[in-house]
Z-matrix of the N, CA and C atoms (Angstrom, degrees):
N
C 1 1.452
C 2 1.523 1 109.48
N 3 1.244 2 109.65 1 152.55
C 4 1.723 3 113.16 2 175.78
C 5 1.187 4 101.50 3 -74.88
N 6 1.782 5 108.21 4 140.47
C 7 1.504 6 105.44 5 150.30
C 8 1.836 7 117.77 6 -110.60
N 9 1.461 8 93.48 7 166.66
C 10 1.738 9 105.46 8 -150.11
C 11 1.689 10 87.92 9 -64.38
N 12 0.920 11 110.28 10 148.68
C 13 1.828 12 109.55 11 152.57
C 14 1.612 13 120.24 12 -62.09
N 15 1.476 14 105.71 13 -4.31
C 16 1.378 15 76.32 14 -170.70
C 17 2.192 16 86.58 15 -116.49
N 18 1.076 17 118.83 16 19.41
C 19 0.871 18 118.06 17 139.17
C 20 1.506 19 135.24 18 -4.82
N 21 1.598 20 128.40 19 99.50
C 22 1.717 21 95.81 20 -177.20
C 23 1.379 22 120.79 21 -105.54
N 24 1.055 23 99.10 22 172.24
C 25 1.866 24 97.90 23 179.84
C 26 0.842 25 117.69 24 -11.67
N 27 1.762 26 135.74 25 158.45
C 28 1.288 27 137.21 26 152.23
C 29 1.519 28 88.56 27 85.59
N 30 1.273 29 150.51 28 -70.93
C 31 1.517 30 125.57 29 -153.77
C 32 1.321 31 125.05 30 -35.35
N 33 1.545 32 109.55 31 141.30
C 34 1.056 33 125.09 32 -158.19
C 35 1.779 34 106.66 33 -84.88
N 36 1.593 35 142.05 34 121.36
C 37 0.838 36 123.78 35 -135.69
C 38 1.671 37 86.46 36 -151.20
N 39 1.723 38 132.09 37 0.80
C 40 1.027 39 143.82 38 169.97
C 41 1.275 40 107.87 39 169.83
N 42 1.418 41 112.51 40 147.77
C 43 1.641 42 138.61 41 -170.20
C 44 2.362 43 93.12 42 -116.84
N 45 1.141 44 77.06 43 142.34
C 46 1.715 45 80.86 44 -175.77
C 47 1.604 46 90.65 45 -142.61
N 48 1.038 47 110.74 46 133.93
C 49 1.764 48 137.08 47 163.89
C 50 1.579 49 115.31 48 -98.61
N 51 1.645 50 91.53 49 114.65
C 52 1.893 51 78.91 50 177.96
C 53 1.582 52 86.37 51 -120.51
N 54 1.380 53 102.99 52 159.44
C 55 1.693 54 121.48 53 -171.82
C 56 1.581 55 101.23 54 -140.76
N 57 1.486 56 116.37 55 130.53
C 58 1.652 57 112.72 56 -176.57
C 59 1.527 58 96.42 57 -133.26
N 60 0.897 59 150.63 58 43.18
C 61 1.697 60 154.64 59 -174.97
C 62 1.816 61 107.90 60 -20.82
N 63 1.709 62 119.21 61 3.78
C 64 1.439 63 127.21 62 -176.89
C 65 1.417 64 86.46 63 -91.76
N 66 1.328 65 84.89 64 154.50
C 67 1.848 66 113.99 65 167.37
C 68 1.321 67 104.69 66 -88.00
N 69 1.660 68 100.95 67 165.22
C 70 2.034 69 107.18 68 167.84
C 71 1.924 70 108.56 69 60.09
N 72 0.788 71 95.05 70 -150.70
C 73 1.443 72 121.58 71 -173.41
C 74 1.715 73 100.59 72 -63.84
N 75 1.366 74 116.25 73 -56.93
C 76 1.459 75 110.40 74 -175.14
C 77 1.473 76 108.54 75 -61.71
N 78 1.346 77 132.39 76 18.17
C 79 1.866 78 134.45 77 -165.64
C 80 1.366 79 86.63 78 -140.90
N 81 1.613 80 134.70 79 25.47
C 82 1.333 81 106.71 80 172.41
C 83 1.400 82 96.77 81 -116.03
N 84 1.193 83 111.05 82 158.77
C 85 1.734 84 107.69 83 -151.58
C 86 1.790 85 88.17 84 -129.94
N 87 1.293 86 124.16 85 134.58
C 88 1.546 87 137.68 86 171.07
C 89 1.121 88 108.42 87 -118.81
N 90 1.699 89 153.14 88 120.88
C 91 0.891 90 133.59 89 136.28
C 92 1.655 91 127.73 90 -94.61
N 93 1.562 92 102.17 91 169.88
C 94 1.680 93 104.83 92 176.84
C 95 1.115 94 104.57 93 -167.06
N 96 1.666 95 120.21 94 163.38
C 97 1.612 96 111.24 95 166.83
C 98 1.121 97 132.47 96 -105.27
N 99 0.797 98 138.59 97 162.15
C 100 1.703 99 153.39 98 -170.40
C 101 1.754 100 87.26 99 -103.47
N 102 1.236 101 101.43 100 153.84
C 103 1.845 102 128.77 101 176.44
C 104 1.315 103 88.41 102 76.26
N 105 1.721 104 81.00 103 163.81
C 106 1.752 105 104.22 104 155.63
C 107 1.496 106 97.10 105 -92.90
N 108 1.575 107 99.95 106 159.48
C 109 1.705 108 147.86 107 -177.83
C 110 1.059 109 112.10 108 160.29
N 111 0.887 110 126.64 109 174.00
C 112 1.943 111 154.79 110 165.65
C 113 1.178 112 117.04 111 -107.69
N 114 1.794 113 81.94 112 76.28
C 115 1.783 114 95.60 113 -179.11
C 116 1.770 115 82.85 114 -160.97
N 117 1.227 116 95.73 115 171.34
C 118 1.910 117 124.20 116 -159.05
C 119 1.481 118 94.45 117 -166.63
N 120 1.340 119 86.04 118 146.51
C 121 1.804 120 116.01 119 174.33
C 122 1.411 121 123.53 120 -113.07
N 123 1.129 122 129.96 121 73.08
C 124 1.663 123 160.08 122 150.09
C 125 1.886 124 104.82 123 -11.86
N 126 1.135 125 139.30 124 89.59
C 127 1.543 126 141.67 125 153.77
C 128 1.356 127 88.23 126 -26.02
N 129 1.597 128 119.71 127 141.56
C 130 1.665 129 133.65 128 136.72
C 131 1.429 130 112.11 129 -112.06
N 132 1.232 131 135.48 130 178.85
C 133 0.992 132 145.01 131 -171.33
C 134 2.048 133 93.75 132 -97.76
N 135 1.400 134 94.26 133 135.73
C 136 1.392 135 112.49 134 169.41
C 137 1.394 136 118.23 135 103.81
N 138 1.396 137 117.40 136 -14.91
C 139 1.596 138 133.08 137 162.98
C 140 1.487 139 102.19 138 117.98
N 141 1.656 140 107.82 139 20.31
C 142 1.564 141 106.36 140 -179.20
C 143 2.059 142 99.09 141 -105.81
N 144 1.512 143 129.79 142 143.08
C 145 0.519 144 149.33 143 -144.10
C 146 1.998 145 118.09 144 -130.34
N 147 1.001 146 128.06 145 97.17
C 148 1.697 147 118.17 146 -156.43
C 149 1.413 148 102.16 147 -102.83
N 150 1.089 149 110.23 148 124.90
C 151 2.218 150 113.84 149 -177.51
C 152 1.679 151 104.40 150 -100.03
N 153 1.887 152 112.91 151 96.23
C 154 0.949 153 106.11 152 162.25
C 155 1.407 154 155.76 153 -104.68
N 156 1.450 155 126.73 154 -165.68
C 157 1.974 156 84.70 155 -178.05
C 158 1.620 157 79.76 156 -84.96
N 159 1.994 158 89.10 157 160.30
C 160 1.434 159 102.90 158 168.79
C 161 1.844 160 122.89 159 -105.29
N 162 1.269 161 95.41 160 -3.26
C 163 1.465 162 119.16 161 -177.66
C 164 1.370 163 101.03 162 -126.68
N 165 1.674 164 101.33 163 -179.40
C 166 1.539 165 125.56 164 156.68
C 167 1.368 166 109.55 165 -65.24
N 168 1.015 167 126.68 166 165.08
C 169 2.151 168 151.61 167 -164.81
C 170 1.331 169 72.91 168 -128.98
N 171 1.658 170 98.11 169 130.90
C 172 1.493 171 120.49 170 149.94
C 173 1.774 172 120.29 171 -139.12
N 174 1.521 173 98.88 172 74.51
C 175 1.385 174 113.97 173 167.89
C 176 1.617 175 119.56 174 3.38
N 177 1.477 176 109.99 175 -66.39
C 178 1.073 177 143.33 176 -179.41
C 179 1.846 178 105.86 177 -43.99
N 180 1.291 179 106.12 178 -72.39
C 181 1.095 180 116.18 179 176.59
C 182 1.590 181 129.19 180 -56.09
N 183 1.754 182 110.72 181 -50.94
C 184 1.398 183 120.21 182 163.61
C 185 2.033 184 96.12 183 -134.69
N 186 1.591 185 84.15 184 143.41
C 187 1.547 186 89.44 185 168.78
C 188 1.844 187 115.60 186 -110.94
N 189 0.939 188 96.55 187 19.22
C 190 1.685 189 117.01 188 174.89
C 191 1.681 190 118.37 189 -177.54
N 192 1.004 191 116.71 190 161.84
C 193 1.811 192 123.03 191 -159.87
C 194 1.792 193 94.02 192 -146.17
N 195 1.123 194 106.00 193 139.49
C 196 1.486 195 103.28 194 178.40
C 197 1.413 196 117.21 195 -145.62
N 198 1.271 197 124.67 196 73.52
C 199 1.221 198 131.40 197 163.55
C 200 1.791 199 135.02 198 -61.32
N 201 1.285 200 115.99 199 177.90
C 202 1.570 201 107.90 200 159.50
C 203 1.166 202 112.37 201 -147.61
N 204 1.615 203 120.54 202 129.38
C 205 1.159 204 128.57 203 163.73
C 206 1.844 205 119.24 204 -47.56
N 207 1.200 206 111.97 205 125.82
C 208 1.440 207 102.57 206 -179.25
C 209 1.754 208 89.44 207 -128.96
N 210 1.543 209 103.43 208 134.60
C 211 1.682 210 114.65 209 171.77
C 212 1.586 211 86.00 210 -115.59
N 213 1.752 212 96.08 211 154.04
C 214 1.323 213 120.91 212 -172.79
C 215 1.368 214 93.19 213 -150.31
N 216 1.762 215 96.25 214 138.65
C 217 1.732 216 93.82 215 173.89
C 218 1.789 217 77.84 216 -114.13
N 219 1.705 218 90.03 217 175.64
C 220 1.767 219 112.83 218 173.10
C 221 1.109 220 120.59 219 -97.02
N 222 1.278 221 95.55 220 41.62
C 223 1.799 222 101.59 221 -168.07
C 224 2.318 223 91.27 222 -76.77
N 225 0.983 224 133.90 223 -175.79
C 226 1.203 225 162.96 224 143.99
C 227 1.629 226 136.56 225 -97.74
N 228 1.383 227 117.06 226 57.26
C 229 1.834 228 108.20 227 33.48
C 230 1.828 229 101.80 228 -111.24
N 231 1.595 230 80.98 229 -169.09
C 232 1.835 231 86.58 230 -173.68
C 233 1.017 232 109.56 231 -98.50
N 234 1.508 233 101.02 232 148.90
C 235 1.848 234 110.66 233 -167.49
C 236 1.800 235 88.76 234 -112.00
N 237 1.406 236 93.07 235 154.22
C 238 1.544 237 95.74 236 -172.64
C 239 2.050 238 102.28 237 -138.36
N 240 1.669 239 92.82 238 147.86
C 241 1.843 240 91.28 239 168.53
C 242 0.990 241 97.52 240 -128.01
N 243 1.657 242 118.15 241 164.27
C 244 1.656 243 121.58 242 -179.30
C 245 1.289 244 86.55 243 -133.56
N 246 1.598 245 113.86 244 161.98
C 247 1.355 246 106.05 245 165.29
C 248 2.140 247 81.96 246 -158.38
N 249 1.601 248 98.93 247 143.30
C 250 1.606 249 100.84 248 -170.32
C 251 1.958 250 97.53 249 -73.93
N 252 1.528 251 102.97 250 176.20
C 253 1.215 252 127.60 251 178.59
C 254 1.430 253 115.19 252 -148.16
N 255 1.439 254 120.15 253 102.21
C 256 1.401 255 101.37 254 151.11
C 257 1.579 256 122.84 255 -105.39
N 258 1.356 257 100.34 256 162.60
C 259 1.535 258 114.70 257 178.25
C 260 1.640 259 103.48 258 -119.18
N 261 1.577 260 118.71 259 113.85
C 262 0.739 261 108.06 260 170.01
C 263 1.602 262 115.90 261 -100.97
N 264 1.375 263 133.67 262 154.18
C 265 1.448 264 137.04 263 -168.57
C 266 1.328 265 94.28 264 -98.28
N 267 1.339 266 112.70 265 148.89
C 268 1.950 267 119.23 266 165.17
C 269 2.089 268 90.15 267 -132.40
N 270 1.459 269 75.89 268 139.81
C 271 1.945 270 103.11 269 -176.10
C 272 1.466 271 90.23 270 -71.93
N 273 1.291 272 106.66 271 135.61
C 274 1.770 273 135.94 272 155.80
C 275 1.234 274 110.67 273 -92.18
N 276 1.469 275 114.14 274 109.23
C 277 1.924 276 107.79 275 162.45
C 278 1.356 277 131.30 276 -25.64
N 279 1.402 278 109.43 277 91.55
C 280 1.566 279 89.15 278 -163.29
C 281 1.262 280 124.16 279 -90.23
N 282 1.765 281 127.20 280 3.55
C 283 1.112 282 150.92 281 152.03
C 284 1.772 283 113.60 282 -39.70
């Protein structure tokens, strides 16, 4: 679903589940994103992970943002998943 531009900080804009079934170090799970946008990746409790905006949405400027979640465990070496993201923006009357 689009979120509004005028949206504020912190909205929640995707929930991400990471799962590592390794023991030790190779079962510890990091995520972050790849691209620019104005968005951040928030820890939850249970190994689920929420990507919110970290700024204001400016329609105007971008009408979609497209990052990728990348999880990394600490295994030696590190194994990595990506999975894409778009954000699409919806225009606010700005009149």
């Amino acid at each position: 679903s689009p979120v509004p531009e005028d949206a504020p900080a912190g909205t929640v804009v995707a929930l991400v589940n990471v799962n590592d079934p390794d023991s030790g170090d190779n079962g510890q799970v990091s995520c972050e994103l790849s691209g620019e946008a104005p968005l951040s990746v928030v820890a939850s409790p249970g190994g689920s992970y929420k990507v919110v905006t970290a700024s204001a949405l400016d329609r105007e400027q971008a009408a979609e943002h497209r990052v990728s979640v990348v999880a990394r465990d600490r295994g030696s070496p590190a194994l990595s998943s990506r999975a894409s993201l778009v954000l699409e923006v919806s225009d606010v009357n700005d009149n």
